[in-house]
C-alpha positions in Angstrom: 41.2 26.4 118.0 39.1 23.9 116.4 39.7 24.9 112.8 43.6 25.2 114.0 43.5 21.9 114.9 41.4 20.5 112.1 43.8 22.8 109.5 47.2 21.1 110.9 45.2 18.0 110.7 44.4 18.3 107.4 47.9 19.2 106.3 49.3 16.4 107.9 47.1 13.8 105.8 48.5 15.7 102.6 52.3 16.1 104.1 53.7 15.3 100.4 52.5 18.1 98.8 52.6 20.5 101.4 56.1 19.7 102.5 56.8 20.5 98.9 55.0 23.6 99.3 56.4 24.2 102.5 60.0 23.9 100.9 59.8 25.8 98.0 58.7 29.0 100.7 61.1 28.3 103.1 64.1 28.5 100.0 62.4 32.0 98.9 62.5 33.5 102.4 66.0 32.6 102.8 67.4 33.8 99.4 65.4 36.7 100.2 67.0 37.5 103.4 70.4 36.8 102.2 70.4 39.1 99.4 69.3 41.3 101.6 71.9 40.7 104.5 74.5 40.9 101.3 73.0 43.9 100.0 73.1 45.9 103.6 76.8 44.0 104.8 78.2 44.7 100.7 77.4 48.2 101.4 78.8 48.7 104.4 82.3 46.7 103.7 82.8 48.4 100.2 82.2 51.7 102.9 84.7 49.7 104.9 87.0 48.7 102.0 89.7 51.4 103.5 88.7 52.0 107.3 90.0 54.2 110.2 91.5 56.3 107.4 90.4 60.1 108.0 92.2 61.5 104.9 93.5 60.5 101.3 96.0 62.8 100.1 96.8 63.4 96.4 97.7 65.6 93.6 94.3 67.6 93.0 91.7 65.8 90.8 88.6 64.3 90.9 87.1 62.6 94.5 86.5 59.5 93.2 89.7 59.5 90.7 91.5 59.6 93.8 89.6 57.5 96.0 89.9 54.8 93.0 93.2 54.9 92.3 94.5 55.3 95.8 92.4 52.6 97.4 91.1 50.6 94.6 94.1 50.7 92.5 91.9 51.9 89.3 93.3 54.1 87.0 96.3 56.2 87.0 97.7 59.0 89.3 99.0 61.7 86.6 100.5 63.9 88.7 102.1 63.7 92.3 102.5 64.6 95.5 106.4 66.1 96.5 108.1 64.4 99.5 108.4 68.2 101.1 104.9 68.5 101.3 103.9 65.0 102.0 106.3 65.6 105.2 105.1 68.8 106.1 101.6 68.0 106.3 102.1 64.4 108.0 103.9 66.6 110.9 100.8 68.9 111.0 99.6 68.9 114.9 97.0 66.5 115.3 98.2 63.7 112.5 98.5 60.7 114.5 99.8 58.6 111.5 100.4 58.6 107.7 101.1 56.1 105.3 102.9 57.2 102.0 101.6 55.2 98.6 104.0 54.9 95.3 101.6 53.8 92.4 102.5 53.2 89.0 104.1 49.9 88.8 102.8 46.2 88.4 104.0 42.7 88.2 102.3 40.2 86.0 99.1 42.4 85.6 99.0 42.9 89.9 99.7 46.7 91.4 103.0 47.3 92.8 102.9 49.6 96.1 105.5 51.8 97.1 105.2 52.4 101.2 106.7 52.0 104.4 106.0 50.4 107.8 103.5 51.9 108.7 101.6 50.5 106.0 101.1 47.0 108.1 100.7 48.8 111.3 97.9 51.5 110.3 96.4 50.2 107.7 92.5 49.1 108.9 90.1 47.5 106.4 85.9 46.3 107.2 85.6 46.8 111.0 88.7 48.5 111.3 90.4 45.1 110.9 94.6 45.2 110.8 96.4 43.5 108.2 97.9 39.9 109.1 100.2 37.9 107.7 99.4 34.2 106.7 103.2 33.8 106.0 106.2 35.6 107.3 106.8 39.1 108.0 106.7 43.2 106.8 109.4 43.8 105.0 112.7 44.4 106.4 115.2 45.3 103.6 115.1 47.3 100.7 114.7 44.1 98.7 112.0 42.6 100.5 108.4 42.4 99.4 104.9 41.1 100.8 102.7 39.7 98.6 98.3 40.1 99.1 96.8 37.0 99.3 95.3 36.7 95.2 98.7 37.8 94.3 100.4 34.4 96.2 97.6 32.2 95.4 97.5 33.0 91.7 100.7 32.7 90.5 101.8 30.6 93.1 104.4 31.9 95.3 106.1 31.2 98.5 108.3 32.2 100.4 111.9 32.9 99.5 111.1 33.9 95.4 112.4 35.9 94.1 110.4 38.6 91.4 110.9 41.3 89.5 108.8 44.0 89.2 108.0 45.8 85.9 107.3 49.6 85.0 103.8 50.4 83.7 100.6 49.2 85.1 98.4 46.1 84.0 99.4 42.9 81.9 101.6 44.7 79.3 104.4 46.0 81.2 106.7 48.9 79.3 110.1 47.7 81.3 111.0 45.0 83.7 113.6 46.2 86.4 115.8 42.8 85.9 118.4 44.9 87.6 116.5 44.9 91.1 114.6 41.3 91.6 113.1 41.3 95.0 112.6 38.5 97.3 109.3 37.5 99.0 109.6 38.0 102.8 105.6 38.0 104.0 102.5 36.5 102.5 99.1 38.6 103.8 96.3 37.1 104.7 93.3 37.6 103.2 91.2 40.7 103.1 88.5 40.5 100.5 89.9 44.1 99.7 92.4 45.4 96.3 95.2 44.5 99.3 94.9 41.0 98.5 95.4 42.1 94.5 99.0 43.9 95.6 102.5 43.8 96.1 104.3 45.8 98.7 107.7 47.0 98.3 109.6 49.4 100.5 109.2 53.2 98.8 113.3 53.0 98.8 112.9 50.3 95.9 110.6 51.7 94.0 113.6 54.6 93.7 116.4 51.8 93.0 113.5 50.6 89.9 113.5 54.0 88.6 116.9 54.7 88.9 116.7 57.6 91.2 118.6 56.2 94.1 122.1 54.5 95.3 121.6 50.8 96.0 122.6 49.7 99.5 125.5 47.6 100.2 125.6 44.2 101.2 126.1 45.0 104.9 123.5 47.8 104.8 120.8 45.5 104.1 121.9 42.7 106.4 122.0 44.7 109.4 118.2 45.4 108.4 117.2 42.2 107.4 115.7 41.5 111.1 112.1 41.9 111.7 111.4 44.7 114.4 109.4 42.0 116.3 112.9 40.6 117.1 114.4 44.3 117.7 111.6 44.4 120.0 112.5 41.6 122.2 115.7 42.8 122.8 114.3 45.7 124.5 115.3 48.0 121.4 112.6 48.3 119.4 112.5 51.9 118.7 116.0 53.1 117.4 116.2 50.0 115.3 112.7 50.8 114.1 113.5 54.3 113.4 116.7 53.3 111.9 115.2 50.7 109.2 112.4 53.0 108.6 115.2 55.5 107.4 116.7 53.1 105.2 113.6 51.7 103.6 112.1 54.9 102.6 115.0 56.7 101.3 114.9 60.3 100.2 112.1 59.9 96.9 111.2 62.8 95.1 107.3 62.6 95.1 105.2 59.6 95.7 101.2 59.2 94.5 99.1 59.6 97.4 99.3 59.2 101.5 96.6 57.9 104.3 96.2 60.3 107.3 94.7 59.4 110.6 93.9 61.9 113.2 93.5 62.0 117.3 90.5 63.8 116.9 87.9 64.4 114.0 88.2 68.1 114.5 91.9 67.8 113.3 91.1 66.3 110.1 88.3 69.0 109.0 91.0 71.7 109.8 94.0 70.1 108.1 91.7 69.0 105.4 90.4 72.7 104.7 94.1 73.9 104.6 95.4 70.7 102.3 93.1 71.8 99.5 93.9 75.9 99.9 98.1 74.1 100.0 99.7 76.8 98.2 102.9 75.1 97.7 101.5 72.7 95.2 97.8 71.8 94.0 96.8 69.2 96.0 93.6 67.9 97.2 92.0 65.8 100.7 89.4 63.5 100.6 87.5 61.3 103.2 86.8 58.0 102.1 83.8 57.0 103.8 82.0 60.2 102.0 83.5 59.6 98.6 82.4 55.8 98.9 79.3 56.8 99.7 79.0 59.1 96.8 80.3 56.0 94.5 78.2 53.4 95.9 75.3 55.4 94.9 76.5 55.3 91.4 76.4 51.8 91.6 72.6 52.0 93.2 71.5 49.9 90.0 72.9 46.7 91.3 70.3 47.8 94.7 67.5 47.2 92.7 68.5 44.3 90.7 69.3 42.2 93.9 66.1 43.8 95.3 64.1 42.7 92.1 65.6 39.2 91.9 64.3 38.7 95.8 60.6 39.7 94.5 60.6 37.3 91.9 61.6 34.3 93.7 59.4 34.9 96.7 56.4 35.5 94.0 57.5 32.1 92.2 57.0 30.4 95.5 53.9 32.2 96.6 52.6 31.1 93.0 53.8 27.5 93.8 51.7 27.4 96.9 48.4 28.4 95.1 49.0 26.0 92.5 49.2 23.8 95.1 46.2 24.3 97.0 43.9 24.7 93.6 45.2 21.3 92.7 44.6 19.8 95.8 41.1 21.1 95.9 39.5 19.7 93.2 40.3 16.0 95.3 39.1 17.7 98.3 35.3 18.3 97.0 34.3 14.8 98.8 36.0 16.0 102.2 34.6 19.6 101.8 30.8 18.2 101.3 31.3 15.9 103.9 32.6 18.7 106.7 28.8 20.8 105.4 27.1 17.7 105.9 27.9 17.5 109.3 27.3 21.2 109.7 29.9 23.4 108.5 28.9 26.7 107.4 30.6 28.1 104.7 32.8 31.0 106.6 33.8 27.3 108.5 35.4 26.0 105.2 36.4 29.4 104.0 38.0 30.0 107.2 39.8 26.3 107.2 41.4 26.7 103.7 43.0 30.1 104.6 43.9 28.8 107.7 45.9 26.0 106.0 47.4 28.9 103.3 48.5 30.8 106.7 50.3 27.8 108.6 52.1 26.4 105.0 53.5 30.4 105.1 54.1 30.4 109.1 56.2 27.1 108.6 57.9 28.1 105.5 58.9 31.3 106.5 60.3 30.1 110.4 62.3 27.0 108.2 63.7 29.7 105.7 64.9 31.9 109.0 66.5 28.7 110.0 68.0 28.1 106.7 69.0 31.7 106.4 71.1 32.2 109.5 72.7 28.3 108.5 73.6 30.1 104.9 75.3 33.0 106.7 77.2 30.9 109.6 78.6 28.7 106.7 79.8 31.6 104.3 80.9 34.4 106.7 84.4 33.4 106.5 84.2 32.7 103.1 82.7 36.1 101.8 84.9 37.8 103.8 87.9 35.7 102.4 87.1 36.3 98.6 84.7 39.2 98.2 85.5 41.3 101.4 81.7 41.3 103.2 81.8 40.7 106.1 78.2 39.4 107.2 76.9 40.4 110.4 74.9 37.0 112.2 73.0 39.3 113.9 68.7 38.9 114.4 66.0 40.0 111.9 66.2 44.0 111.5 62.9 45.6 111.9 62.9 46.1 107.7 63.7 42.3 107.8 61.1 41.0 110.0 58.7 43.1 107.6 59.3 41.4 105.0 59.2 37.9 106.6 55.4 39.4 108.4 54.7 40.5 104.6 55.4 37.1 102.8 52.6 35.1 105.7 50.3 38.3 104.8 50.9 37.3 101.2 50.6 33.8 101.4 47.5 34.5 103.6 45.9 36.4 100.0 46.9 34.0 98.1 45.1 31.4 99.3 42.1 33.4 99.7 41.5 32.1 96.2 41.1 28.3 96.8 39.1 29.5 99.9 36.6 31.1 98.1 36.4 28.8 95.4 35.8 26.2 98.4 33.3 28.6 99.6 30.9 28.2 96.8 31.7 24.8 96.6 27.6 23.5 96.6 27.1 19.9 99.2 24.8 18.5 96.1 28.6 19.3 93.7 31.0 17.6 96.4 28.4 14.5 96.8 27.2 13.8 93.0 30.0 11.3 91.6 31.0 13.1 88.1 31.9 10.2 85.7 
């Protein structure tokens, strides 16, 4: 207790240069745990990108083909799936929902997505979050679209524009349908997910695009032009639900993917066994959170760079501390000779300059917790927002609090040097004045 108290002592006479110290480990422990709250919470939301989905439908092709250009909106779909099959399985018993998907189109470089309702009502992203809308509502007519939130905030939209949508994915488009412009009816709010980076339109459009259907009259799409919240509050929410899903869906011929969720997990290893054995077309089932698990591990370089990056800073800042305490040491001689001529052994000065390296770690290390959780509480919104991680403020994991126990075990060796140096340090060397 004596040394403790001499140690904190001590540190307090040099405050400048161990706050300094102090600083430098209290920045390294919280960039360490931050990238490795990221690393943990970016894993689990790019898990999470598509969530509550049991099954992804397509034509047959690779996993991660289909997982990529289903969810992600990478690459292309080059074949389909037929609208007879897409029905027969989604009435399979035990299919609670499905959501059809119509790829293939873009405007101004963003994906184009064919679907229906149950798109905005399914749907589940991170924590099996729903989809919200910052502005308006799902689309209600056959010329209505809803816009991600990128899609809105990059090329400026709002409510009440009108767009038109063009054939071909990416920048370079291979035909504008200037024949079918479609007005803006619902802004989402954002995800962090490719949702944000599309644009909805009813599956029944994506036919009138290509061609491949009758348009609707005037007084067709004005008696759907009401939201189903308002059906709802007239007490007659259901036919006129069932109704506009009929007319916003259409009869299509084959559309790119669908979503299936199940009432029970046994359901969707059955249905999934006889989708891929489907003998009425070749067509394949997938479950997301295996296939982005498989990818994630392709990406496990970017692990080990953010896990490298972390080592390096806290060594930096270990190194700063020992540069520290050898420089301070060499104006400390007079102190140290003076603590042996009053009958310090040497363990007593060995033991006081560790004990200093120990409490500049202990400090460092509780102000970088401090720091860390601040850094988390400030960006959760905003990484979720923008990236899609959704950071968990949670307390130290047991792998976290290891590292924080291994950084004061570290800063305890490293100043094991200056100790022993001080250690050897003879009373005649600290007395002499050197000129």
């Amino acid at each position: 207790m004596i040394l403790l108290k001499l140690a904190s002592k001590s540190l307090f006479n040099r405050k400048a240069s161990v706050l300094l110290s102090v600083l430098t480990i209290a920045i390294s422990v919280m960039m360490l745990l931050s990238i490795e709250r990221v690393r943990v919470d970016a894993k689990s939301s790019f898990a999470n990108t598509i969530s509550g989905t049991d099954l992804i439908v397509g034509a047959r092709t690779g996993d991660i083909q289909l997982l990529l250009a289903s969810v992600f909106r990478i690459g292309h779909m080059n074949n389909g799936v037929s609208w007879q099959s897409y029905q027969a399985i989604s009435s399979k018993r035990g299919v609670a929902w499905s959501i059809p998907l119509s790829l293939g189109d873009a405007h101004k470089g963003f994906a184009v997505i064919g679907t229906d309702l149950s798109y905005f009502e399914h749907f589940r992203y991170a924590k099996k979050q729903p989809l919200r809308f910052a502005q308006g509502h799902a689309f209600a007519g056959v010329n209505d679209v809803v816009l991600g939130a990128d899609v809105a905030r990059t090329l400026g939209y709002q409510l009440g524009d009108n767009i038109v949508v063009a054939h071909g994915m990416g920048n370079t488009s291979f035909h504008q349908h200037d024949d079918n412009p479609l007005t803006i009816v619902g802004i989402l709010a954002p995800t962090g997910t490719p949702v944000d980076k599309s644009v909805h339109v009813p599956l029944k459009a994506i036919e009138l695009m290509h061609g491949s259907a009758q348009a609707p009259d005037s007084h067709e799409h004005d008696e759907h032009t009401t939201h189903p919240s308002e059906h709802h509050e007239h007490g007659q929410h259901h036919e006129h639900k069932h109704a506009s899903h009929q007319d916003l869906v259409g009869t299509p011929k084959q559309i790119s993917a669908f979503l299936l969720g199940f009432d029970s997990p046994l359901y969707s290893l059955q249905v999934r066994h006889n989708i891929n054995q489907y003998q009425a077309e070749p067509l394949m089932a997938i479950m997301p959170t295996v296939t982005l698990s498989q990818l994630w591990e392709m990406l496990a370089i970017v692990e080990k760079i953010l896990l490298l990056f972390s080592l390096v800073v806290v060594s930096v800042s270990l190194l700063g501390m020992l540069t520290t305490l050898l420089a301070n040491l060499s104006q400390r001689r007079r102190e140290l000779a003076i603590l042996r001529s009053v009958g310090a052994k040497p363990w007593h000065i060995f033991s006081l300059m560790s004990m200093e390296a120990v409490l500049i770690s202990v400090i460092g290390t509780a102000l970088g917790c401090g720091l860390f959780y601040a850094a988390m509480w400030a960006s959760q919104s905003l990484l979720q927002a923008h990236v899609g991680i959704s950071l968990s403020i949670t307390p130290l994991s047991g792998y976290e609090l290891s590292l924080v126990a291994g950084i004061i075990i570290a800063g305890w060796i490293v100043g094991i040097l200056p100790a022993a140096r001080a250690y050897f340090y003879s009373l005649n060397d600290g007395m002499s004045i050197k000129t």
